[in-house]
N, C-alpha and C positions, 0 to 999 in steps of 0.2 A: 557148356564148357566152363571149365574152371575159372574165375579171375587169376590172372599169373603177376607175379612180379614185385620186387622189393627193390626198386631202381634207385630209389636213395641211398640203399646198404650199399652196390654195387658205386654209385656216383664217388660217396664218401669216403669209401678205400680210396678210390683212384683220386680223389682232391686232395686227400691227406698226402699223397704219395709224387704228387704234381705239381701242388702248389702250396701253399701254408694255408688249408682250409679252405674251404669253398662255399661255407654256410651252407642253409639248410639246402635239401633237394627234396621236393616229392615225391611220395611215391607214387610210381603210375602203374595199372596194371595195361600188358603187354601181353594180348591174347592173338592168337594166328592160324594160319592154316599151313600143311605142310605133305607135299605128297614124298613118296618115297622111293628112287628105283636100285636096282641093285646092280653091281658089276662092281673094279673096283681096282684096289690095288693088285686085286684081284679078280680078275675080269671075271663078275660070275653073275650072272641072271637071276635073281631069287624066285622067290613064288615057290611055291609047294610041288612044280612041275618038274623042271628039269635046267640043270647049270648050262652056261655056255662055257665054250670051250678058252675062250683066250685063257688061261687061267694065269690072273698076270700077280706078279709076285707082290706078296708084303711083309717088307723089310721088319723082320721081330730082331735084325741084330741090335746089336749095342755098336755106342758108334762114340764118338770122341763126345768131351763133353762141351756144350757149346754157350757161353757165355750169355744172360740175359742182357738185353738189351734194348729198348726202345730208341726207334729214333722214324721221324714224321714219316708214313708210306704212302703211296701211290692214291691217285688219283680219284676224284669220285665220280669218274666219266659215267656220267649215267649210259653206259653203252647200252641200249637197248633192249628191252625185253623182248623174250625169244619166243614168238605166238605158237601158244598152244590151241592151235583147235580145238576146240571138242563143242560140242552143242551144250556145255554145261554154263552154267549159271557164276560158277565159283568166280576167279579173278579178276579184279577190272585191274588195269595197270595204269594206271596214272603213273607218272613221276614229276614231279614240281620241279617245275625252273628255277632260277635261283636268285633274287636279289640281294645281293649282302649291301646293307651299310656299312651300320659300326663296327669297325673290331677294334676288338679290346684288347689287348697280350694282359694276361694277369701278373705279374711278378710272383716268381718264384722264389721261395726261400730258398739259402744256400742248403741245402742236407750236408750235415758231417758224412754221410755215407754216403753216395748215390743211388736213389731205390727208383725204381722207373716202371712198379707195378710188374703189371706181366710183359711190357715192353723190352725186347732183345736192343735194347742201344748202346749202340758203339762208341761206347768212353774212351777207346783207344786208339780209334784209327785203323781197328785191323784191315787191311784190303781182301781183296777175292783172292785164293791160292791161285785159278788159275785161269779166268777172265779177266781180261781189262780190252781197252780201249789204247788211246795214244798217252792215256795214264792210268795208272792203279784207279781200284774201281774198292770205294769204300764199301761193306756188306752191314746187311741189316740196318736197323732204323739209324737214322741221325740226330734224332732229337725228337721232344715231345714234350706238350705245354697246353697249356687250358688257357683257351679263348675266349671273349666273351664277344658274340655277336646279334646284334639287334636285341639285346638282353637274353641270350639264352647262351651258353655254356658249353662249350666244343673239345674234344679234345682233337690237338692239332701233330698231326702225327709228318713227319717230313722223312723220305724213304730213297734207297738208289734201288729197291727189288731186287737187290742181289742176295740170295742165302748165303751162308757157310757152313754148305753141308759137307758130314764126313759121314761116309756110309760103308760098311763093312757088309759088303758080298755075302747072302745067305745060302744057303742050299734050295730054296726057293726061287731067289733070285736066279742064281744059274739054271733050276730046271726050268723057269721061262724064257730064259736067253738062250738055251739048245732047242725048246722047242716051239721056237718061231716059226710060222709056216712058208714064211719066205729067205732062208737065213741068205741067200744067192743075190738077192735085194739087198739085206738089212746088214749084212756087215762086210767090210771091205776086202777081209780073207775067206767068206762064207761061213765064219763063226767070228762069238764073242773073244776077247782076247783076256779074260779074266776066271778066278773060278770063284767058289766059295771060300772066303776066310782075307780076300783080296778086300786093301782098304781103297775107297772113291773118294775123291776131294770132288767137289763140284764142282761139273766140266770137263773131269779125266777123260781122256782118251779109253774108251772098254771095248773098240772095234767096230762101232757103228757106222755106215755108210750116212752121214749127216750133210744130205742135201739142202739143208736150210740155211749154211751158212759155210765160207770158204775154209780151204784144208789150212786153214793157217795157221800161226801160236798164237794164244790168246782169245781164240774163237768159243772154246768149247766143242771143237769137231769132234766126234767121235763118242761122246756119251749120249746124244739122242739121235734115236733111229730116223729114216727117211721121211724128210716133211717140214716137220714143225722149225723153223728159226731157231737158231740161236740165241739164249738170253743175252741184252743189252742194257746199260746199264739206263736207268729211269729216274728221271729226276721229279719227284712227285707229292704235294701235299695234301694230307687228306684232313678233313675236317669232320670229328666225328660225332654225333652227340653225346653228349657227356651223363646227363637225364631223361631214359630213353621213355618215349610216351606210345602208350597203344595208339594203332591207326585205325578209326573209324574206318573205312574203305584199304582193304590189304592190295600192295602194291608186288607185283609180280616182281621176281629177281633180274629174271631175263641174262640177257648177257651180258659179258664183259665183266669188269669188277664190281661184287657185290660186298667187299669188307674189305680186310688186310690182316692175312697173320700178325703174329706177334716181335715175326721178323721183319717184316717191312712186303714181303711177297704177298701177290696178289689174291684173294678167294673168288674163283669164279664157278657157275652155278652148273646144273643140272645137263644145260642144252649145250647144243655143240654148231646151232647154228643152222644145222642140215638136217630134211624129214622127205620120205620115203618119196621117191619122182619129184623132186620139189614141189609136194603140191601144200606143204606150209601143215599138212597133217600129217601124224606117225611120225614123232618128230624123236630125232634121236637123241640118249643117254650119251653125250658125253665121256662118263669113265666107262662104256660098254664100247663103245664104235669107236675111240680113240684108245681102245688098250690096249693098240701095237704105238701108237704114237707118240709113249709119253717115256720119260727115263724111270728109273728103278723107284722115285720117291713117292709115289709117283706125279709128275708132272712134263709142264712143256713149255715154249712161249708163244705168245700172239702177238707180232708185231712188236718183238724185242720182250714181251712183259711177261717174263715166269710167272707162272700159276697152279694151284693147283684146285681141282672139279673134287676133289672127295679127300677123304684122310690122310694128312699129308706122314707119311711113316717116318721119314726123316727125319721132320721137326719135332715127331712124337719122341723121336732118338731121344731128340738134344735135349728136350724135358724132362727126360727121364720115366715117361706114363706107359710102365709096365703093368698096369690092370690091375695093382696089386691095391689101388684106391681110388676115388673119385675125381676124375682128372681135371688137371688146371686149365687155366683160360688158354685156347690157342689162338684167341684171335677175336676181333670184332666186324659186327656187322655192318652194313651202311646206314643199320638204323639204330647204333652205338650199343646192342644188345650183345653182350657176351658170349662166344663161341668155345664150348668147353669141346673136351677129346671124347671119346668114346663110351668111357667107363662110368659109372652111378654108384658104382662101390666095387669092392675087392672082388676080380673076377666078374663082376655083372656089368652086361650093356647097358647102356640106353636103347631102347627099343620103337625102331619107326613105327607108327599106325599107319601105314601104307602098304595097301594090297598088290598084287596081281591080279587081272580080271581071268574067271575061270573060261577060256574059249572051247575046251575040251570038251566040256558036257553039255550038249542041245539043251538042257534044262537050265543052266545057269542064269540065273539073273546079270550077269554083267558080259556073259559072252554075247553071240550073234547070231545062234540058232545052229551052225553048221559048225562040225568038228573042225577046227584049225583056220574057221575063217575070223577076219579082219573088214567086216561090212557094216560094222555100226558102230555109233557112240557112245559115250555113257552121259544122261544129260546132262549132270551133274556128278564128277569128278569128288566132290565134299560128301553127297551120299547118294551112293549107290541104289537108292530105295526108287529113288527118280528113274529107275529105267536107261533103255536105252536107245539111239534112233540113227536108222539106216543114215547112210553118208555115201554121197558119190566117190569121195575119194577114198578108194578100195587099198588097203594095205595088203601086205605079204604075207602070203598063211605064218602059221605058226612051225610051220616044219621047213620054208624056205629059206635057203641060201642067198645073204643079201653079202653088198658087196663094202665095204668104206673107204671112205674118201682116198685113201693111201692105199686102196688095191686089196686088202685084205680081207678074206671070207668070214660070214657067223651067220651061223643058224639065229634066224630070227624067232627064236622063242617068244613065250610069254614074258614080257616085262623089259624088252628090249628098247621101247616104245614109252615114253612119255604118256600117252593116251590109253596106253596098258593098265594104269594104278588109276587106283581110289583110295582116298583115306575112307577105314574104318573104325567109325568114334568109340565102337565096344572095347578096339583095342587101348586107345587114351582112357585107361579106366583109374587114373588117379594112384595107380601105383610109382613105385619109387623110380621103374625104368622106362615106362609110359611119355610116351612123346605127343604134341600134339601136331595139328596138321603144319604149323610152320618149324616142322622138328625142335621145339623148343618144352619147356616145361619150368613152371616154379619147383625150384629145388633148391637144396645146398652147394656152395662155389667152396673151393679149399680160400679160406681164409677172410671170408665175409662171413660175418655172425649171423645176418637174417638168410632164410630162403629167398634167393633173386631169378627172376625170371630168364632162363639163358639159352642156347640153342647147343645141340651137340651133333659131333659128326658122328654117322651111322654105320656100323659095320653087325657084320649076324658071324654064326657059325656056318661057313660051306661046308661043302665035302671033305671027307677026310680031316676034318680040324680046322679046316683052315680058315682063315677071318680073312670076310670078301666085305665089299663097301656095300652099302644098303641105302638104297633109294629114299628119301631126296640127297642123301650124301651129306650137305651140310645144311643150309639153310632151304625151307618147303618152296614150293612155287612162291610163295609170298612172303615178305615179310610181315613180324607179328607187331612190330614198331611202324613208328610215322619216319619215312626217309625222310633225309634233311634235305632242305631248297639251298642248304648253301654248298654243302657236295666241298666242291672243291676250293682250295683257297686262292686269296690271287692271287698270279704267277704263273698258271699254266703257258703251256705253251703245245704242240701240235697234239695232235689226237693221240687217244688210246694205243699204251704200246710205241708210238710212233719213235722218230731216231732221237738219238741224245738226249738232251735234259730235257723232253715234253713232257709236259702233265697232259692230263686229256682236252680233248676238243668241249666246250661248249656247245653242245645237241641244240641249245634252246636256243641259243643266242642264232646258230647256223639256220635254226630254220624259220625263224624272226625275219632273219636278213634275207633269206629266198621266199618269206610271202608263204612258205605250206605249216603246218602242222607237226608237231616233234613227232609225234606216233608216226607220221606218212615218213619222216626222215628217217627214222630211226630204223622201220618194214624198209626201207631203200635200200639203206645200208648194207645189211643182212648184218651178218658176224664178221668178226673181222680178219683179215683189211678186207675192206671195201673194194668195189668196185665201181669205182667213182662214173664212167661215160655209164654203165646199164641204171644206176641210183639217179643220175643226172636225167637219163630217157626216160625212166620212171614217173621223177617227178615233173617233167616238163621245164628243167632249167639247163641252164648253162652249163655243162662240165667245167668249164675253167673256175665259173662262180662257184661251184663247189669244191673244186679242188683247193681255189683261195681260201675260202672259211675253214674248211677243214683243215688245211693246214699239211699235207699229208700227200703223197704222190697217190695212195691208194695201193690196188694188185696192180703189180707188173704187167 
C-alpha cells in the first residue's frame, strides 16, 4: 500500500484558521484498512448480485442555505467496538484509555473575520426551529480551539448535537414514504402527511408514528418513524487531534461515536450493534437493517444523540456538494483525519475497495461451496486469498427473509452482513477515486495546497440512477490514524447519548473501578443504551455498581 498523508498541510490550514499559527506539524503518513458495505440513504445492498428493497430515499433537493459554523461536539465516548467475527486475522481493537494532564488553551487571535475552518459555529446564537427542552436549544458547534495537551495539539470542539436542517421533500423522498411496508405502523393517519416540493425544518411533524418520544411540542414527534428517541440536546466536548499520526496496530470503529460532522452531530460507524440470532456473527449494516428507522437525512438518535451511519444528504444540502467538484470536509475522525463528501472531482466518486463475497457460484473462492449458503468464513477479511473456514454459527441463506429490530422484513442478500465483504487491494489501484481499506486515501482537500490523507463517505450508482451508500459508508472497520487516549475533555458527564448536558461515560475509568477489562465492559454493554442488570450478570458485578459509574439509568 501506498504511504498516505500530508497531515501538516491539513494541521496548518486548520492552526492558521484557529489560532495565530501553530508552528510546524509533521507530517505523518496515515495508512489503514477499510471494508465497505452498501445500503444507504438509500437502502441498497451492492455487490454485483442483486439491490435490496428498502430503497430508502437520498435527498438531491436544495435546501436553505446553512451557515458555517464550528462550535466544540460531542463526546469521545470510546463506546465500544462492535465484534466482528470472522476467523480473519485483520483488526485488533485496542482503544487507549486516557490520562490527560496538561492542557493548554492556546490563545486565539482576535480574526477581523470569523473563519472557523470547515467548522458550522454558531456566532449568533441561532436556536433549533423546533426542539427544545425547558429552553431554546442552541444548534451546531459552540465553539472551537486548539489545545495543547501533554504536548501534543487538539482541536477542541464543544457541541449541543443539534443540526439545523432544512430539507425540501424530493420525489424520492415521498416514493419512500408511500412505500413503507408497514404504513398502518409508521404513520399516525396510515400515510405521510407531506409530499414533494414540502420544505422540513428539523423535527417537523411529516406524520410519523414516533414511539421514541412523547406526542408533545418541542419533542420532534412526528419526523421519525417508530423506535429510535428523539434527539436531545447534548452537551459534549471533543478533543480531537490536531496532527493526525498513522497507527501502528489499526483500531476498529466499533460503536457509538467515531468523529463529529462539521455541525457539531455525531458519525457513527458501520454496525448497529445486533447480528444474525445473537450469536456476535453475521453482524448487521446499520444503514441496511435500520433503513426504516432513520429520518429523510438520513439519520436517528441513540440515547438522545443524533447521528448519522453513512452520507449525511442534509448536511451535503447545506454545503452545497452538488458533484459538480471535489467535496469539502464534512467532518472529522476520532483520529483527527479529515472526512471529505463523496465526490474526487466533477461527477466522479470516491470509490470503496470493498467486495461482496460471491456465495452463488460453488466455485468461488470467498463463498461456501453451496448456492446461497452462509456456512463459513473468510480468514481474512484484508485478503480474500487466505481462504475460507467453516463456522458453527450458520447465517441465513442468501435468499432468506430476515426480520429488524423494528419489525421490518429484507431479503438477506449478499452484503447485508458485515462478514459478507472483503477488501480488494486490485481495486486501491492508486487511481484518483481509489480508496483504501480504511476508506480513506492521499489525495487533494478543496483548499489545502498539498495532497492530505482523508477519508470519504461512499455512495456507488444503484438502480435506476440512483446514489445508494456504499459499504464502509464512512470510515473502514479501522481507523487509518492513532485514536487519541485523551478522547474526551474534562467535563463530561453521564454516558453516551445520556439526558441533558452529558458527555460520555469514561469506559476505562468504569471498568478500572469494577476490577474487569474495558474490552469485557464494553462486549457487556452491547449498543446502546445498555442494559445495565444482563451487562452487570455478565460481568459478575453489582448492577447498582454499574448503574453508579455509568452514570445512566440504562434500557427501561
Amino acid at each position: 500500500m501506498l504511504t498516505r498523508r500530508c497531515a501538516a498541510c491539513l494541521s496548518a490550514i486548520l492552526c492558521m484558521v484557529l489560532v495565530a499559527g501553530c508552528g510546524g506539524a509533521e507530517p505523518v503518513a496515515v495508512q489503514g484498512e477499510e471494508p465497505p458495505v452498501p445500503t444507504a440513504a438509500v437502502q441498497v445492498e451492492s455487490t454485483t448480485t442483486t439491490t435490496t428493497a428498502a430503497v430508502q430515499v437520498e435527498p438531491t433537493s436544495t435546501t436553505a442555505a446553512v451557515q458555517v459554523e464550528p462550535t466544540s461536539t460531542t463526546a469521545a465516548v470510546q463506546v465500544e467496538p462492535t465484534p466482528t467475527t470472522t476467523s480473519a486475522s485483520a483488526t485488533t481493537t485496542v482503544i487507549q484509555t486516557e490520562p490527560t494532564t496538561t492542557t493548554v488553551v492556546v490563545p486565539a487571535a482576535e480574526p477581523a473575520e470569523e473563519d472557523h475552518g470547515p467548522w458550522m459555529v454558531n456566532t449568533s446564537g441561532r436556536v433549533a426551529a423546533v426542539i427544545h427542552d425547558d429552553a431554546p436549544i442552541r444548534v451546531n458547534v459552540q465553539s472551537v480551539e486548539v489545545v495543547e495537551i501533554d504536548g501534543q495539539r487538539y482541536q477542541r470542539v464543544v457541541a449541543t448535537g443539534m443540526p439545523d436542517y432544512v430539507h425540501v421533500v424530493t420525489g424520492s423522498d415521498e416514493a419512500f414514504l408511500l412505500g413503507r411496508p408497514r404504513p398502518g405502523n409508521d404513520f399516525t393517519s396510515g400515510g405521510p402527511s407531506v409530499v414533494a416540493g414540502d420544505v422540513l425544518q428539523f423535527g417537523s411533524d411529516l406524520g410519523y408514528r414516533s414511539t421514541g418520544c412523547s406526542r408533545t411540542e418541542g419533542t420532534g414527534y412526528g419526523f421519525w418513524p417508530p423506535g429510535p428517541a428523539c434527539p436531545t440536546r447534548q452537551a459534549r466536548t471533543l478533543d480531537l487531534p490536531l496532527e493526525p499520526v498513522e497507527a501502528a496496530t489499526p483500531v476498529a470503529t466499533g460503536l457509538g461515536s467515531i468523529g463529529l460532522w462539521v455541525n457539531g452531530t455525531a458519525i457513527f460507524g458501520w454496525g448497529d450493534g445486533q447480528s444474525w440470532q445473537g450469536q456476535r456473527v453475521w453482524s448487521n449494516l446499520a444503514p441496511a437493517a435500520e433503513a426504516y428507522d432513520m429520518d429523510l437525512c438520513p439519520g436517528h438518535s441513540a440515547m438522545g444523540n443524533y447521528h448519522h451511519h453513512s452520507h449525511p444528504v442534509c448536511l451535503a444540502d447545506q454545503l452545497g456538494d452538488a458533484g459538480t467538484a471535489h467535496s469539502t470536509i464534512y467532518g472529522f475522525a476520532m483520529d483527527g483525519v479529515a472526512i471529505a463528501g463523496p465526490w474526487v472531482a466533477d461527477g466522479v466518486l470516491a470509490r470503496s475497495s470493498w467486495k461482496v463475497r460471491d456465495y452463488e457460484d460453488p466455485g468461488s473462492s470467498t463463498g461456501c461451496g453451496s448456492p446461497g449458503e452462509r456456512t463459513c468464513l473468510l480468514v481474512d477479511q484484508l485478503d480474500a486469498a487466505n481462504g475460507t473456514v467453516p463456522t458453527d454459527a450458520i447465517g441465513p441463506r442468501t435468499d432468506a427473509v430476515v426480520q429488524s429490530q423494528s419489525g421490518n422484513s429484507f431479503v438477506a442478500r449478499a452484503g447485508w452482513f458485515m462478514e459478507d465483504w472483503f477488501f480488494d487491494g486490485s481495486l486501491d489501484n492508486g487511481s484518483p477515486e481509489a480508496l483504501d481499506e480504511h476508506n480513506g486515501h492521499l489525495g487533494p482537500l478543496p483548499g489545502i495546497a498539498e495532497p492530505t490523507y482523508h477519508y470519504h463517505t461512499t455512495r456507488r450508482t444503484g438502480p435506476d440512477g440512483v446514489l445508494v451508500d456504499a459499504f464502509p459508508y464512512v470510515v473502514g472497520p479501522t481507523y487509518n490514524g492513532e485514536v487519541s487516549a485523551t478522547g474526551m475533555a474534562p467535563g463530561g458527564g453521564p454516558g453516551e447519548g445520556g439526558p441533558g448536558d452529558g458527555g460520555p461515560t469514561d469506559l476505562a475509568a468504569v471498568a478500572e473501578a469494577l476490577g474487569v477489562t474495558f474490552d469485557a465492559l464494553r462486549q457487556a454493554l452491547g449498543p446502546p443504551p445498555p442494559d445495565i442488570d444482563a451487562a452487570a450478570a455478565a460481568l459478575g458485578v453489582d448492577p447498582e455498581d454499574l448503574r453508579r459509574l455509568m452514570g445512566s439509568p440504562g434500557r427501561p
